[in-house]
C-alpha positions in Angstrom: 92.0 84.0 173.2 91.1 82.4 170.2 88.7 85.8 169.0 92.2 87.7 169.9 94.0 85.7 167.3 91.6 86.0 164.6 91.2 89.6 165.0 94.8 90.5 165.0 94.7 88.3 162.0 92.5 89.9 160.2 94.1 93.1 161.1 97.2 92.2 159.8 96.4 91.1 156.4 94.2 95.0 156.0 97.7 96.3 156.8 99.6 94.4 154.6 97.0 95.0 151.8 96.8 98.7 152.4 101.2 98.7 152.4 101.2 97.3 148.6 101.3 93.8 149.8 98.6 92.3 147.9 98.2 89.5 146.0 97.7 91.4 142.2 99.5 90.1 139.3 102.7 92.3 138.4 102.0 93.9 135.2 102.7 92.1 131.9 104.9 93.1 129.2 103.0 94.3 126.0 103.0 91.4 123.8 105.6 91.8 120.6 103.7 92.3 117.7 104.1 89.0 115.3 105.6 89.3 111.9 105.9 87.2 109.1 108.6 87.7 106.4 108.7 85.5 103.2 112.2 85.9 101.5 113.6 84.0 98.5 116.0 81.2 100.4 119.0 82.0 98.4 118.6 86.0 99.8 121.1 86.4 102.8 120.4 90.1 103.3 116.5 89.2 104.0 118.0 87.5 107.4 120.0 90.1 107.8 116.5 92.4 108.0 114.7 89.8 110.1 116.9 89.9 112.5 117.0 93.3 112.9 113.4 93.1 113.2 113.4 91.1 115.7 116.1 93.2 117.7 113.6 95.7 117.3 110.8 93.9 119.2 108.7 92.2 116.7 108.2 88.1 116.7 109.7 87.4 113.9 108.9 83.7 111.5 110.8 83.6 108.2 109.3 81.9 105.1 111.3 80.4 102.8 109.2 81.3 99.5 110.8 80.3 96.0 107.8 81.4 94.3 108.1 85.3 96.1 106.5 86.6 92.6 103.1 85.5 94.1 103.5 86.4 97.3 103.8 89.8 96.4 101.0 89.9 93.7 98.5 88.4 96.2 99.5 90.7 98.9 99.0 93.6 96.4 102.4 94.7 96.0 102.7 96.9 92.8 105.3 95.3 90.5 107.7 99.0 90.2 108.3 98.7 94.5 109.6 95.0 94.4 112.2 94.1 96.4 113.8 91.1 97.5 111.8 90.2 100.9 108.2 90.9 101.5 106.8 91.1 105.3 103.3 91.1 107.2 102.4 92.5 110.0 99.0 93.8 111.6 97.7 93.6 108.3 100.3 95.8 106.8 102.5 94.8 104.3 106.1 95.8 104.0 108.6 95.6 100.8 112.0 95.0 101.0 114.3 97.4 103.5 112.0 99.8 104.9 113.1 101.3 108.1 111.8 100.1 111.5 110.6 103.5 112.6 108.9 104.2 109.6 107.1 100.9 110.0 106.3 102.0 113.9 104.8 105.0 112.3 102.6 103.2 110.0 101.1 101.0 112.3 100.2 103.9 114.5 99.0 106.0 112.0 97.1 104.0 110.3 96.5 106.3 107.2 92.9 105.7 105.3 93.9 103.1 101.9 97.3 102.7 102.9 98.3 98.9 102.9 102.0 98.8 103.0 105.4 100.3 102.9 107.9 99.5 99.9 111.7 100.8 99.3 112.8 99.1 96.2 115.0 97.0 95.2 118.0 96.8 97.3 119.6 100.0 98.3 123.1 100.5 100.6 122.7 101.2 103.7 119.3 100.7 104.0 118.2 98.2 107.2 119.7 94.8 106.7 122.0 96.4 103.8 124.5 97.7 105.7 127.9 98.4 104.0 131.2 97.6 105.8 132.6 101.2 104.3 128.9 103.1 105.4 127.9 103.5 101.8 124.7 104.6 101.7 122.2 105.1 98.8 119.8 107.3 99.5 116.1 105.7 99.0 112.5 107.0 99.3 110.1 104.6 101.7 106.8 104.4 99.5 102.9 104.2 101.1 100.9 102.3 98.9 97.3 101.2 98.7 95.0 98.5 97.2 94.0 100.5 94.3 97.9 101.1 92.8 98.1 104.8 94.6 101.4 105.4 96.1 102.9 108.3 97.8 106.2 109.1 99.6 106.6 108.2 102.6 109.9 108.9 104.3 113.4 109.4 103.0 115.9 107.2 103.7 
């Protein structure tokens, strides 16, 4: 009796393996890319921006940095596409407003040179600039690279 019991056993568990009732791990969520934002601490629309960005699925830490100005010089951000908050992420740097889809496309396109994304300065309507009216200023997303070349990107 005791060979009966081991071989319906055995039989069992194939079953249940070949139903879908294995052990494996369910998959895993991808993980949320992290991102770093330094911001002047007396900016409020820099918050405003990191939390959209972390609505739209990035981990987001926030850096209070009074001396921003250096930030932005030793990330290589050119001096005309300064704005009031300056991100990392993957590498990339971003200035100021840019839109979360534009930023998705960068990091999947990956173009040769290109080390970040700029709008500047501080444009309505732009992510994180929201008017309670729906002003909006229209605003160009700049690509930029190490070497000071810069080239549209994306209107906004």
């Amino acid at each position: 009796m005791r060979r009966r019991e081991l071989l319906a056993g055995a039989t069992a568990a194939a079953a249940l393996g070949i139903a879908g009732c294995s052990r494996a791990q369910p998959p895993q969520p991808a993980a949320r890319p992290a991102m770093l934002v330094h911001r002047d601490p007396q900016c409020g629309c820099c918050l405003a921006w990191a939390e959209q960005a972390a609505a739209a699925g990035y981990a987001v830490t926030v850096a209070d940095t009074p001396a921003i100005a250096e930030v932005k010089q030793r990330l290589g951000v050119p001096a005309d596409l300064a704005a009031c908050h300056t991100a990392q992420v993957e590498g990339l740097v971003i200035e100021g407003h840019v839109p979360f889809a534009e930023i998705a496309r960068l990091r999947a396109a990956r173009p040769t040179g290109v080390i970040g994304l700029a709008v500047p300065g501080m444009p309505r309507g732009s992510p994180g600039m929201e008017m309670p009216d729906g002003t909006q200023d229209p605003f160009t997303v700049h690509a930029f690279a190490a070497d000071g070349r810069r080239a549209a990107f994306a209107q906004g």
